[in-house]
N, C-alpha and C positions, 0 to 999 in steps of 0.2 A: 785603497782597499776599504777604507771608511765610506766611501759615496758609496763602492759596491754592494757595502751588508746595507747601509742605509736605502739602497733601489731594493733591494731584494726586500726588505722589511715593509716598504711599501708595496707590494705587487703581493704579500701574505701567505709569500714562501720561503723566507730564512728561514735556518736553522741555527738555533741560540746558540750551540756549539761552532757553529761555522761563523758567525759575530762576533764568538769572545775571540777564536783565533786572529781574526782580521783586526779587532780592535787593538787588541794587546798582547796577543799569542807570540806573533810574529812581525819584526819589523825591519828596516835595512838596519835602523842607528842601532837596534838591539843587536846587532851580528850573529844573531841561530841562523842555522841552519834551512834554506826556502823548500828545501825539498820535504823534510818531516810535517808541513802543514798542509802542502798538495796533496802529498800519501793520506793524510787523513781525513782530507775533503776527499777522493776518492774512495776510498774505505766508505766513508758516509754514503757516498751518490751510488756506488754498487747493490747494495740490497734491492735498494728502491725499482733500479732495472731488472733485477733477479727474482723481484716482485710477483712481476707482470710479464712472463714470457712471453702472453698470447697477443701483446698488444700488435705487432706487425701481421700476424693475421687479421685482428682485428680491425686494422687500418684496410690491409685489401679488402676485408667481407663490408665495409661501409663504404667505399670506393665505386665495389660494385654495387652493393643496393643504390649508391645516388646514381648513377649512370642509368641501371630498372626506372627509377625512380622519372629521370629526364626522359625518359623513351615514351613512357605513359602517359607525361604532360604532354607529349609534342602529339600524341595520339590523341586524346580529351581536347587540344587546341586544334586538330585538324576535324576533329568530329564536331566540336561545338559550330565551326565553322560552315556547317552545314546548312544551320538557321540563322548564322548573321551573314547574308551577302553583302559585300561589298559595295558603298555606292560610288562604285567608277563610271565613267562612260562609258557604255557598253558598246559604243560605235567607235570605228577609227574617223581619223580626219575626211577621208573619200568615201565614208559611209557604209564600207563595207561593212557586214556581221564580223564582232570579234569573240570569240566563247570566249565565255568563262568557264572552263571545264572544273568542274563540282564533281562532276560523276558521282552523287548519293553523299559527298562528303566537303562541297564548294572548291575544293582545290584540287587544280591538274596534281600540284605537288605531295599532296595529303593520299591523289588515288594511289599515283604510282608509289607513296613510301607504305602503302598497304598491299599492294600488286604490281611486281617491276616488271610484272608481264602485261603490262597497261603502257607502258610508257611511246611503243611503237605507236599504238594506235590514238591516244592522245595526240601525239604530234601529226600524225597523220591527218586528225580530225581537225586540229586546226590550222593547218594549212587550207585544207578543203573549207571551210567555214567562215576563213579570209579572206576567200576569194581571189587564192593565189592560183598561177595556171594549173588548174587541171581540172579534165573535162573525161567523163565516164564515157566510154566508149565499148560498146559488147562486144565481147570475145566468144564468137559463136563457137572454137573448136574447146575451148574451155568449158562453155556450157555443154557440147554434146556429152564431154568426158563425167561432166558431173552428170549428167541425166545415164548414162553408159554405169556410174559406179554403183549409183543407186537401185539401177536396173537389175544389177546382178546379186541383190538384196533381196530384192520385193517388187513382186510380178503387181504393181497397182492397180492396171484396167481391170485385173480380173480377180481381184482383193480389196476395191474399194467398195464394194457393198454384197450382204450376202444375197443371194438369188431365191428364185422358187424350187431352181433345180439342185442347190446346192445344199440344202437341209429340209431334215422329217419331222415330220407334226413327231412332237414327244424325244425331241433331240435334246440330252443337254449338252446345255452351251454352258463352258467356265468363261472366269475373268482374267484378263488380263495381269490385272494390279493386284488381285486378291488369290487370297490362299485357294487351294485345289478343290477344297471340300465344296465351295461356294460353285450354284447349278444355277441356269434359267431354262426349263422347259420349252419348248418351242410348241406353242400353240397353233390351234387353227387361225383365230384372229391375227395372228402375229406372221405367220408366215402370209397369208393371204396380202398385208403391206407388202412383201418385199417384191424390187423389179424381176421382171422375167431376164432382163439382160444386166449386165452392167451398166450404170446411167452415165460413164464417160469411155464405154470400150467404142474406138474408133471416132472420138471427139478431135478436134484439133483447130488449135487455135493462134491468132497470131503471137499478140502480146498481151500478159494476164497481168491485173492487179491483186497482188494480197494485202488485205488489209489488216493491220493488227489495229489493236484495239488501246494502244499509249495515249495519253495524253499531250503529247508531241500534236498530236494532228489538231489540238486548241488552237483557235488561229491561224491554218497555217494555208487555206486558201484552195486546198487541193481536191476540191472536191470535183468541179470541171475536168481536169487533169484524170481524177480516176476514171470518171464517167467514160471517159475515150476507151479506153482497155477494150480488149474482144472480149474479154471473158473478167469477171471479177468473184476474187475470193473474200469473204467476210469471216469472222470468228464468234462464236457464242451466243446468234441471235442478236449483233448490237446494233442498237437501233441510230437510224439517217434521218430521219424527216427532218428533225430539229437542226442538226448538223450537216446538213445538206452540202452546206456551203464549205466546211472543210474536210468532209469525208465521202461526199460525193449520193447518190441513189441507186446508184446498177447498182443490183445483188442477182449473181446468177448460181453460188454457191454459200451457202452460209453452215456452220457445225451448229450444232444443237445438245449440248450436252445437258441430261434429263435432269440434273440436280437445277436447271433455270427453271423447271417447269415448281420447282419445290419453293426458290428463293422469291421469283416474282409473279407469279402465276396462283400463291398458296394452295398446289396441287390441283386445284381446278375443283376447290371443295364448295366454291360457290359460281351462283350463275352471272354474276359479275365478273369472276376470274376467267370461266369459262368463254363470256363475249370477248373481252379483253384477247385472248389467246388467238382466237378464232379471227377477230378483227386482222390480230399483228402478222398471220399466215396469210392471210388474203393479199396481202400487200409483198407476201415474196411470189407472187404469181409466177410459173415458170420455172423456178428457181431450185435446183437442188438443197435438200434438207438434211445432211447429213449427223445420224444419229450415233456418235459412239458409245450403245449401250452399253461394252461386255470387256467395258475397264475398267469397273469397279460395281461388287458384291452388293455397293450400299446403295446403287441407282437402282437394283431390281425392282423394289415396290413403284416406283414414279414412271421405269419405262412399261411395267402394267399399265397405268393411271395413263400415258401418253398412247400405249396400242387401243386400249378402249373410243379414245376421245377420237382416235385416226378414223377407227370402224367407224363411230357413228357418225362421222363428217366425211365417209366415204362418197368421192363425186360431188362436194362443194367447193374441193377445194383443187385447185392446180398445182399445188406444191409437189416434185415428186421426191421421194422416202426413197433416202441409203442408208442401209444397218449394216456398217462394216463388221467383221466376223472379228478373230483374232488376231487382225496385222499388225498390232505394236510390236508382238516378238521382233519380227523382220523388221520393223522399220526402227527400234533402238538398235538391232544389230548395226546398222546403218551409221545409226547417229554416233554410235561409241566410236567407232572409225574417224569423227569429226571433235571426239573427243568431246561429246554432247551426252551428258546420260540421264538425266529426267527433262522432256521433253514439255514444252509448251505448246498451244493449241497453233499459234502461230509460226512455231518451227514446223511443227507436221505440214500444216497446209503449205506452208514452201515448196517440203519434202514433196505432197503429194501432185503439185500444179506441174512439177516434168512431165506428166503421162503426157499430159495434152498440152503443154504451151511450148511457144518457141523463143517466148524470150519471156524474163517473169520483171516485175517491179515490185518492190515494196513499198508500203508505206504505213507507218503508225507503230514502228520498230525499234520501239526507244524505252530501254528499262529504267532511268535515271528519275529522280525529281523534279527537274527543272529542264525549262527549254536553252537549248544547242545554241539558238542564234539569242537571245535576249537575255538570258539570267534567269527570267521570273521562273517562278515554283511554277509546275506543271502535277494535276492531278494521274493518279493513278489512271484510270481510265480517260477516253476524251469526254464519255458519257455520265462521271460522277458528276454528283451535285456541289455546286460553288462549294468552296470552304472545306471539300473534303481531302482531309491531310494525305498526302502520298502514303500510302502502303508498302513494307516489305516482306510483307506474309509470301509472299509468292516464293520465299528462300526457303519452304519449307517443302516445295512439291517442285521449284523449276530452278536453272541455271542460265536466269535471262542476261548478267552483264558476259555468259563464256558465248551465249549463243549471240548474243550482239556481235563481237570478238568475231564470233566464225561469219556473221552476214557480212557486216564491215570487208571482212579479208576478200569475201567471194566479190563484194563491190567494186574493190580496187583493182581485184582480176577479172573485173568485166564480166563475169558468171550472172551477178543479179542488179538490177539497179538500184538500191538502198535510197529512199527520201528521207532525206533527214533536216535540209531546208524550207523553208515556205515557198509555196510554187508563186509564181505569177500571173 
């Protein structure tokens, strides 16, 4: 009992009471009673417990905050992991491509504990990226059924651009994206652009390329590859010369949405902007120019600024002008069906390449940071300039890794072809 009070005295919690009893309170030679100095060391240790009731809650509520607490690290360790790749080999021994799937966060494991609704297509994706057997092959009655569900949405030969016959000088037209109150007049100038017919009613074609506009297409060889397509789809005006080699030069359709004529063009307030514009159209000779003015209230001043510039370069130029009216109602109807609800430029032109293709390909269909087959950081666009950091603004207006999700799924079902490797 002496070593006992003596350990407790060093540890700087005896109690001087609970000392005097062990030292000389009680002892065998003394013949008391063992029981009366227990009772009283209990006596002593009960308040102290009667204390602090809360303490067993208090143990769960810190239990649980460290567990909060571990879940956040393991989140901040899968996020940091973003900007420190790995340096593995990124090849197997027989040189096949091996991902590293990052998916915006470096880890397959980091996606799926963020999205367990990733975890299919992860594995999926690297399988395919191994270069384990499997080879896409089209499922033309899958494709009819999707071109068939579509159809019964939105009538698109006869909705993809408005006509001469289909609006009045002094019509207003609302926007899509924007509140009710928001008008555009329909001018002389402005109807005087639009086709007499639809510029793809009774088009048809073998197999179409869409091109999205990822940084994926950096390197990746494909440009030959698109060139072949009968028909080829582009997004946003972006530009080939320089990129020729991986993104190919047919453009026989490109969108045009009027805030580019604001961001690169600085509205065409000089005559430098203006040659500039004028130059970059010559070079879609041919080509449809599809203009979604009337989805948003805030393009009205620039698609003025764009019908003007049409008139006065009326008959220099061979480009021909689609102003589709208000077919986004119908065509999100569409997409929420796919479980798709704000739309990017490059899911629409998917959407809209069924009127007229019979089989479609993708390419340039990659919302991630980084490239599939090698690791490296890939830029937001393929057309940014060196050094510019990947973007996710885009979270703010699109749902590009659900719409990856839904092209991915249509790939495997043979529906579309998805490029997501470097061609050869």
């Amino acid at each position: 009992m002496r070593r006992q009070g003596a350990g407790l005295a060093r540890l700087g919690c005896a109690d001087p009471h609970l000392l005097h009893l062990q030292s000389g309170g009680w002892s065998p030679e003394s013949g008391g009673n063992e029981t009366e100095p227990r009772l009283a060391i209990a006596n002593m240790q009960s308040p102290r417990r009667a204390s602090n009731p809360q303490a067993p809650k208090m143990v769960r509520i810190a239990k649980a905050l460290g567990l909060v607490i571990l879940c956040v690290v393991v989140l901040i360790l899968s996020l940091i992991s973003y900007v420190s790749l790995r340096k593995d080999s990124l090849f197997s021994s027989v040189g096949g491509p091996r991902i590293m799937f990052h998916a915006g966060f470096r880890s397959q494991s980091a996606m799926n504990f963020l999205d367990p609704s990733f975890i299919p297509l992860t594995t999926a994706l690297n399988e395919e990226l191994q270069g384990k057997p499997y080879k896409w092959k089209f499922n033309r009655t899958a494709f009819y059924q999707q071109r068939k569900d579509i159809f019964s949405y939105i009538d698109i030969p006869n909705n993809f651009s408005l006509t001469k016959n289909s609006v009045r000088v002094g019509q207003l037209m609302h926007f899509d994206y924007s509140s009710h109150k928001y008008v555009f007049s329909i001018s002389n100038n402005f109807k005087s652009l639009l086709p007499d017919i639809s510029p793809i009613l009774n088009k048809h074609y073998s197999v179409c390329a869409v091109v999205g506009n990822s940084g994926i297409l950096t390197g990746s060889h494909c440009g030959p590859e698109i060139d072949q397509a009968d028909f080829v789809f582009r997004c946003n005006f972006a530009p080939t010369d320089v990129y020729s080699k991986d993104v190919g030069r047919k453009t026989n359709m490109t969108t045009f949405n009027p805030s580019i004529l604001e961001r690169y063009y600085n509205n065409l307030l000089t005559i430098q902007d203006r040659n500039n514009f004028f130059l970059h159209l010559k070079k879609l000779e041919g080509a449809i120019l599809w203009i979604p003015a009337f989805f948003l209230h805030t393009s009205a001043t620039v698609t003025r600024t764009l019908v003007d510039f049409f008139v006065e370069h009326k008959g220099q130029l061979k480009v021909e002008l689609a102003w589709p009216g208000n077919i986004m109602h119908n065509v999100n109807n569409f997409c929420v069906t796919q479980q798709i609800n704000r739309l990017s430029t490059g899911i629409l032109m998917y959407t809209l390449a069924f009127a007229m293709c019979d089989e479609i390909h993708l390419y340039g269909f990659w919302p991630f940071g980084w490239d599939p087959n090698t690791g490296k950081d890939l830029p937001y666009h393929y057309y940014d300039k060196k050094g510019t950091k990947f973007t996710t603004k885009w979270q703010e207006t699109h749902q590009l890794p659900s719409e990856f999700k839904l092209l991915y799924k249509l790939h495997r079902e043979g529906v579309t072809k998805l490029g997501l490797s470097h061609c050869t």
